[in-house]
C-alpha positions in Angstrom: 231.8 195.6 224.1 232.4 198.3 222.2 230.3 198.3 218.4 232.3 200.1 215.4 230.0 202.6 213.8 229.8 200.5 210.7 229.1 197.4 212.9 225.8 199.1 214.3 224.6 200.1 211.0 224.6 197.2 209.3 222.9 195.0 212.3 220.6 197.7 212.3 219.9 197.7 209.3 218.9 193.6 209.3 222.5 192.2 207.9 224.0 189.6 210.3 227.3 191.1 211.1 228.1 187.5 213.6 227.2 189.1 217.0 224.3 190.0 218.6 223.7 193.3 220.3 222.3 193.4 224.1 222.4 196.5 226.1 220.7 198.0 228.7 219.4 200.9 226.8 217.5 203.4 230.0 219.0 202.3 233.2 217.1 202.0 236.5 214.6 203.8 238.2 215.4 206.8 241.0 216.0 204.8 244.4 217.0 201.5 242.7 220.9 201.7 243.6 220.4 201.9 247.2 218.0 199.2 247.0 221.1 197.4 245.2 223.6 198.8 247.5 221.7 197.1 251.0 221.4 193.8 249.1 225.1 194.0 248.4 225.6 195.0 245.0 229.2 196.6 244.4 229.7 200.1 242.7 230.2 198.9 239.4 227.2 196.9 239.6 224.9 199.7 240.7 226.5 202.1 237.7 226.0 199.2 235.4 229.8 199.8 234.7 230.1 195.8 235.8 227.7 194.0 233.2 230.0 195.1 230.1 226.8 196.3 228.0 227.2 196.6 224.4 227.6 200.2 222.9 228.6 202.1 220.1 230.1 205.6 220.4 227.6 208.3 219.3 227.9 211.9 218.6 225.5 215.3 217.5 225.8 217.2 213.8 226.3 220.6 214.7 223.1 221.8 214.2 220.1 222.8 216.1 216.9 220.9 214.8 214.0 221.7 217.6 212.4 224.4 219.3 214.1 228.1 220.1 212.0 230.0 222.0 214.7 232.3 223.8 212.5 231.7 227.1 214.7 230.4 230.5 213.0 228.5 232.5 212.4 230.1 235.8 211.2 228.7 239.3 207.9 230.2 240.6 207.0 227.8 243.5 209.1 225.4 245.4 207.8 223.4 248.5 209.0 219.9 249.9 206.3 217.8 247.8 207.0 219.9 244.8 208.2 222.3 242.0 206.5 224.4 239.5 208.2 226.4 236.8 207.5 228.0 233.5 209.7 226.4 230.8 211.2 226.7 227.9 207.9 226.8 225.6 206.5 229.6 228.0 204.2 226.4 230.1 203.7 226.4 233.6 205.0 222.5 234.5 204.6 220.8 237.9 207.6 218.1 238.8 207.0 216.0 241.5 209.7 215.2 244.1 211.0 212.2 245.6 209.7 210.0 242.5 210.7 209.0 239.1 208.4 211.3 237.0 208.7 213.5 233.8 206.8 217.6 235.1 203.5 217.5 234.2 202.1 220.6 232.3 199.8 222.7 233.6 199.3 225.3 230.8 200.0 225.1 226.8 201.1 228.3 224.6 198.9 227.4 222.0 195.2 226.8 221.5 194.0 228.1 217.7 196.5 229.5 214.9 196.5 232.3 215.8 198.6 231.4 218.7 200.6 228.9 216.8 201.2 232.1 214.3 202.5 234.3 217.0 205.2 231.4 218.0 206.1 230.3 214.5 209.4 231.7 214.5 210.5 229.3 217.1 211.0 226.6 214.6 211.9 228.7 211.5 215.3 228.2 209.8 218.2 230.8 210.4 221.4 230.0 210.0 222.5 229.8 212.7 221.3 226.5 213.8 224.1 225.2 212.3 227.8 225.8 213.3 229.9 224.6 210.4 233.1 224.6 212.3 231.0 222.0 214.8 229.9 219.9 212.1 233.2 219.6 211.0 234.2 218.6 214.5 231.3 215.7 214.1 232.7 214.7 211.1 236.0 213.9 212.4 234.4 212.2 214.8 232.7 210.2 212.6 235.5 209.2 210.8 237.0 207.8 214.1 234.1 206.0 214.9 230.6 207.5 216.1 227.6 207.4 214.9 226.0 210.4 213.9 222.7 210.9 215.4 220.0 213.8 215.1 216.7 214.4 217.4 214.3 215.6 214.7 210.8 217.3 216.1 208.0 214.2 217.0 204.9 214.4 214.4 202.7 213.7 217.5 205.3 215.2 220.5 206.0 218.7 219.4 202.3 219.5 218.0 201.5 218.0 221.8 204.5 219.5 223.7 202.3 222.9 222.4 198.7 222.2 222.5 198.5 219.5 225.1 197.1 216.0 224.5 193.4 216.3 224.3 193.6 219.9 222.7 196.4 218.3 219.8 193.6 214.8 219.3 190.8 217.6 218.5 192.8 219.9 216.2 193.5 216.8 214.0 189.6 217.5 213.4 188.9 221.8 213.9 192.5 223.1 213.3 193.7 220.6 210.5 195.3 223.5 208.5 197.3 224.8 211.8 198.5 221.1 212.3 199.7 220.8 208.4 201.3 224.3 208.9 203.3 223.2 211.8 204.7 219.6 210.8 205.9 221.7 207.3 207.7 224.1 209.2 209.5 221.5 211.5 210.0 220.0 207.9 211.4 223.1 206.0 214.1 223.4 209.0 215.4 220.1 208.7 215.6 220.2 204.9 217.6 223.5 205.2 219.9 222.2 208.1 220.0 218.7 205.5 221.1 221.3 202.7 224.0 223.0 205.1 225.5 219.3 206.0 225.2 217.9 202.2 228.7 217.1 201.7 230.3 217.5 205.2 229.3 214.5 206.9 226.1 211.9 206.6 223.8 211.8 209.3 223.8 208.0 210.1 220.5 207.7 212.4 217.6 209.8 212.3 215.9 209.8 216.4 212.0 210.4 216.8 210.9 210.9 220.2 206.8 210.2 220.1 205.6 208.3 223.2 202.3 208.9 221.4 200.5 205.6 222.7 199.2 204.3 225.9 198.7 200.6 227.7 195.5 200.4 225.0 196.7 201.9 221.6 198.1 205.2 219.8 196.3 208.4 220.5 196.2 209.2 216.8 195.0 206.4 214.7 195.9 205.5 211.2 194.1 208.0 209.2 196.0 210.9 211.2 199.2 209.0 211.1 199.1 208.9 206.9 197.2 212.6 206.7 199.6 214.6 209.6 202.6 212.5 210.6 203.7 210.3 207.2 203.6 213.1 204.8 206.2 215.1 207.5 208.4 211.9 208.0 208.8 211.2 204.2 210.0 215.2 204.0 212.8 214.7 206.4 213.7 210.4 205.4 213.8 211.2 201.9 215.9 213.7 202.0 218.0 212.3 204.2 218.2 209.0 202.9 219.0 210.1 199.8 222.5 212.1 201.4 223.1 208.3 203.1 221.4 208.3 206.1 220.1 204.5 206.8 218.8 204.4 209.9 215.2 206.5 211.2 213.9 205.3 214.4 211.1 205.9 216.7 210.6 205.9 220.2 207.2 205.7 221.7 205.8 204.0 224.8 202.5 201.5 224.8 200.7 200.1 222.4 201.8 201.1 218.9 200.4 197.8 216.9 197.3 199.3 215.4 200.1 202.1 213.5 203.0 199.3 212.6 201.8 199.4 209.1 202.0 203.2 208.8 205.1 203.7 210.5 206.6 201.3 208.4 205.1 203.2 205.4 206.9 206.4 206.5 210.4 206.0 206.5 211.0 205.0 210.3 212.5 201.3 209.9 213.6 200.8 213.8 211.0 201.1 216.9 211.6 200.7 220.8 211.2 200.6 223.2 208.4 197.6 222.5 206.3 197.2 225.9 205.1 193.7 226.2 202.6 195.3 228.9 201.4 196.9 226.4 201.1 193.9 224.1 204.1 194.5 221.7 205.8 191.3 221.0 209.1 191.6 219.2 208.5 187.9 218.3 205.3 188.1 216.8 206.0 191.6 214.9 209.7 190.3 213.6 207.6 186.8 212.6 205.1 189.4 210.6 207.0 192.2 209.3 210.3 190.3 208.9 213.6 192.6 207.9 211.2 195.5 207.1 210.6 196.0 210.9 214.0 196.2 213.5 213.7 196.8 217.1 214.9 197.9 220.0 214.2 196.4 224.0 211.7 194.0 223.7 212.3 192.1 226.8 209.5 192.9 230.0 211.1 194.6 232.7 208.8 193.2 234.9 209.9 189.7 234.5 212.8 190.6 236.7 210.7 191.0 239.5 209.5 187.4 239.2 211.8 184.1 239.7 214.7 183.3 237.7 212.7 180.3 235.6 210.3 183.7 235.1 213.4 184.8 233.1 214.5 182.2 231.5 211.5 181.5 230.1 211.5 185.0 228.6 214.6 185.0 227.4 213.8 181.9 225.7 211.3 183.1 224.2 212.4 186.6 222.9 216.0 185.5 222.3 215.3 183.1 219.3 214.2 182.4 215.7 213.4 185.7 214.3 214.6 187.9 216.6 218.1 186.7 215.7 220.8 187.5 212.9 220.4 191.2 212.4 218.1 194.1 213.3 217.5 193.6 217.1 219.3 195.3 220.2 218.3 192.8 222.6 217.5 194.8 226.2 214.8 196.0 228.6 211.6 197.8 227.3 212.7 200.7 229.9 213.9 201.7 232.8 214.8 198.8 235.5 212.0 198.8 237.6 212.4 199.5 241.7 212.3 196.6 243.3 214.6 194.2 240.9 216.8 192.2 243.3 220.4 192.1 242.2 220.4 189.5 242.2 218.0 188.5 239.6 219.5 191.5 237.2 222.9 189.3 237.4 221.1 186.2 236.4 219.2 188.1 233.8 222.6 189.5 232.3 224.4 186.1 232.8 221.4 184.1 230.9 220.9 187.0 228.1 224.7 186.6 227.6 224.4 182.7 227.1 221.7 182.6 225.1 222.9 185.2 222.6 226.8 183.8 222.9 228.4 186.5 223.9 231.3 186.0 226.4 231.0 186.5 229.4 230.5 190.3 231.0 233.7 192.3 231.6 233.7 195.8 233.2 233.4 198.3 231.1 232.1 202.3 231.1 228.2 201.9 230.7 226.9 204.0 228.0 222.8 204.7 227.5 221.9 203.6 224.3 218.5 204.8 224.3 218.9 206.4 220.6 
């Protein structure tokens, strides 16, 4: 089913608008359609086309928010087992083939500020990050429908798209300044870009990509989260939020309870994708933080590789009480995992369906709703 534009924001914002909203919000892993397509599955099932997942039509600004470095990416090595490349931030990556994986860096452009110095200007405002004639275009399409959606620069992501992981988790300590320096540049951007669209069109959903935590917790704690990260995110909600903007989410993997607090304390007021491997429980956390805290996902992937009673009993679980009447987009905590018979992803759709009271699935084009 299709959501209207105002629809989504209000759910999403906690109000009960009379439905509930289930989706299937990354799709499945590389290799899972032909696993699909032996056990019979037809082509609308394996494009997801067939389960009639709820969406909401979704569209850009017009500006540029993130990183410019000029720099094309270039192969240097290819082999049968592998690629390597340099990419857009000037890093020798590594992809692996033949598996779902994300390349893995092997380099980083910047270790001390004086590196982060020489590649300031990649984030700097110019005005030509924004094309007015293009946010005009978004701006009709808002009006007819779509929800207006940004991908502002992570707190934790960009600083670690640069240094690298370990390098980033010491600087919070030896380079504080150069970390300060680079969150208020991401920051002065977006308030300039904010300034060019005052007036134009609202943005309606602020995206953060983080994936800043693992199976065991965040790789910044709370005391970096409120000295690095929450002064940043207040910049860029603030502003925005006072232009109209109502939604600011947040995207990170693993275990993010330890930072709940904090990220609640900075604006963002929607997190997914909510691993329960990783011991986030959209029960527990709705039952805590009530309308202050709205998710996305929530439901274990791996339960579908179990028995059906194996999903109903998580559905039963996950689909009731708080987790109802505004605020939640009921679906999978990430990708479908290899593996998943069909046969238990139709019951899981089927049951979900039920439980929520929706009708029952029609075809319909699948849309990724991972925003």
């Amino acid at each position: 089913m299709v959501w209207s534009r105002e629809e989504y924001i209000a759910h999403m914002c906690g109000e009960n608008v009379g439905k509930e909203m289930f989706c299937e919000l990354f799709g499945p892993l590389i290799g899972l359609g032909e696993e699909w397509k032996a056990q019979g599955a037809t082509a609308a099932e394996i494009d997801l086309s067939a389960f009639g997942w709820d969406n909401v039509p979704q569209c850009g600004c017009g500006a540029q928010f993130g990183m410019r470095s000029g720099l094309q990416p270039k192969v240097l090595e290819d082999t049968a087992a592998y690629q390597i490349t340099m990419d857009g931030y000037g890093r020798k990556v590594k992809l692996m083939k033949h598996v779902g994986t994300l390349p893995l860096p092997l380099d980083y452009p910047v270790k001390c500020m004086d590196d982060w110095l020489q590649i300031k200007h990649w984030y700097t405002f110019s005005e030509d990050r924004v094309n007015m004639d293009e946010v005009r275009e978004m701006k009709k399409r808002q009006d007819e429908g779509s929800l207006v959606v940004i991908n502002a620069l992570g707190g934790f992501a960009e600083p670690r798209n640069l240094l690298g992981d370990e390098t980033l988790c010491m600087a919070y300590y030896d380079e504080p300044e150069m970390i300060a320096d680079m969150l208020d540049t991401f920051a002065d951007t977006a308030e300039k870009i904010f300034e060019r669209l005052h007036g134009v069109l609202v943005i309606d959903d602020i995206h953060i990509h983080e994936d800043m935590a693992g199976k065991s917790g965040p790789l910044a704690g709370p005391s970096q989260y409120r000295e690095f990260m929450t002064p940043y995110y207040r910049r860029i909600w603030d502003n925005a939020s006072a232009q109209g903007t109502k939604l600011f989410s947040q995207d990170s993997d693993g275990n993010m309870n330890s930072l709940i607090d904090e990220v609640l304390g900075s604006g963002i007021n929607i997190m997914f994708p909510f691993e329960p491997g990783s011991d986030m429980d959209m029960v527990k956390s709705r039952t805590k933080y009530g309308g202050r805290l709205h998710i996305k996902g929530g439901i274990d992937k791996y339960t579908l590789l179990g028995t059906k009673e194996d999903i109903r009993r998580e559905l039963e679980y996950k689909m009731t009480g708080p987790t109802r009447g505004g605020g939640v987009v009921f679906g999978l905590d990430h990708r479908i995992p290899n593996g998943v018979p069909i046969e238990n992803y139709r019951y899981y759709v089927k049951l979900g369906r039920e439980l929520l009271g929706l009708p029952p699935a029609q075809n319909a084009p699948h849309v990724r709703m991972a925003f």
